[in-house]
C-alpha positions as CSV (number, residue, x, y, z in Angstrom):
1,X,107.7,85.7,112.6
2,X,106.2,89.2,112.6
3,X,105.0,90.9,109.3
4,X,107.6,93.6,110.3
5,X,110.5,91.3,109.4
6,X,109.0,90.5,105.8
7,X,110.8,91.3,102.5
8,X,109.8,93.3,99.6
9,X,107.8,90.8,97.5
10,X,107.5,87.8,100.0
11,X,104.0,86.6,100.3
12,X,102.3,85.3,103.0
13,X,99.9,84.1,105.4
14,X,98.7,86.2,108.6
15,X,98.4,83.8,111.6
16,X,97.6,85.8,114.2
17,X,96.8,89.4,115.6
18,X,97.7,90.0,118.9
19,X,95.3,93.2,119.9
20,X,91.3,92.4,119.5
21,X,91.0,96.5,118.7
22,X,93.9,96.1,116.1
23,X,92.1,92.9,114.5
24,X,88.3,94.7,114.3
25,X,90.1,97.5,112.4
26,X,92.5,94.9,109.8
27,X,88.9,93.0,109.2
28,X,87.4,96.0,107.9
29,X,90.6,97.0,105.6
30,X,90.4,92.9,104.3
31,X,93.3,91.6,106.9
32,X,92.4,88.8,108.7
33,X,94.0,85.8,110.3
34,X,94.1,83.2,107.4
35,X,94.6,85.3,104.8
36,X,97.3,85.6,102.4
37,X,99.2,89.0,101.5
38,X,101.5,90.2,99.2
39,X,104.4,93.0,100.8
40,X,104.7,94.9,97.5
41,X,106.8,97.7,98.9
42,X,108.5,98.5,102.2
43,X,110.0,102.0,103.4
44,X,113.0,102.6,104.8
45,X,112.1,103.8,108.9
46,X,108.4,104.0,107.5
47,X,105.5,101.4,106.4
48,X,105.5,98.4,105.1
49,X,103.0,98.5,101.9
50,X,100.9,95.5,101.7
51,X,98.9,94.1,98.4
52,X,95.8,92.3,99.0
53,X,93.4,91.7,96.2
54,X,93.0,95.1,94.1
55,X,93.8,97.4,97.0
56,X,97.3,98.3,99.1
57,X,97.5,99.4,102.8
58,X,100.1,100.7,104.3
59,X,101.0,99.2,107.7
60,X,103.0,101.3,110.6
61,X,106.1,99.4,112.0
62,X,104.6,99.1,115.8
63,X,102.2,98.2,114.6
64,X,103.6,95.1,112.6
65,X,105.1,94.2,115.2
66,X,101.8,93.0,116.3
67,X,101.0,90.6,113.5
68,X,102.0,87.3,113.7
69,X,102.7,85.8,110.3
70,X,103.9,82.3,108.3
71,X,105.8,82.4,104.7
């Protein structure tokens, strides 16, 4: 499943980035393949918010479409 079809409050596990330029810039904001996220908000036609440790990112929709994730 892509993180683009997760649910407000669903937690998970990110499996897989598709782009290497896309994974170098999710390592530096703490998102990498193994670890597990919390989707604390999601906007109607906008980002999905994610919660990882003490800080939240917001994620563009093209560009979730690009993360492979497990529940």
């Amino acid at each position: 499943m892509t993180l683009n079809k997760i649910n407000k409050g669903q937690e998970f596990k990110i499996e897989n980035i598709m782009e290497k330029s896309i994974r170098e810039q999710a390592i530096r904001l703490g998102l990498f393949e193994g670890s597990i996220v919390k989707c604390s908000q999601k906007l109607p036609c906008g980002p999905i918010i994610l919660k990882t440790g003490m800080q939240e990112i917001a994620i563009g929709r093209r560009l979730a479409k690009k993360i492979i994730v497990s529940i």
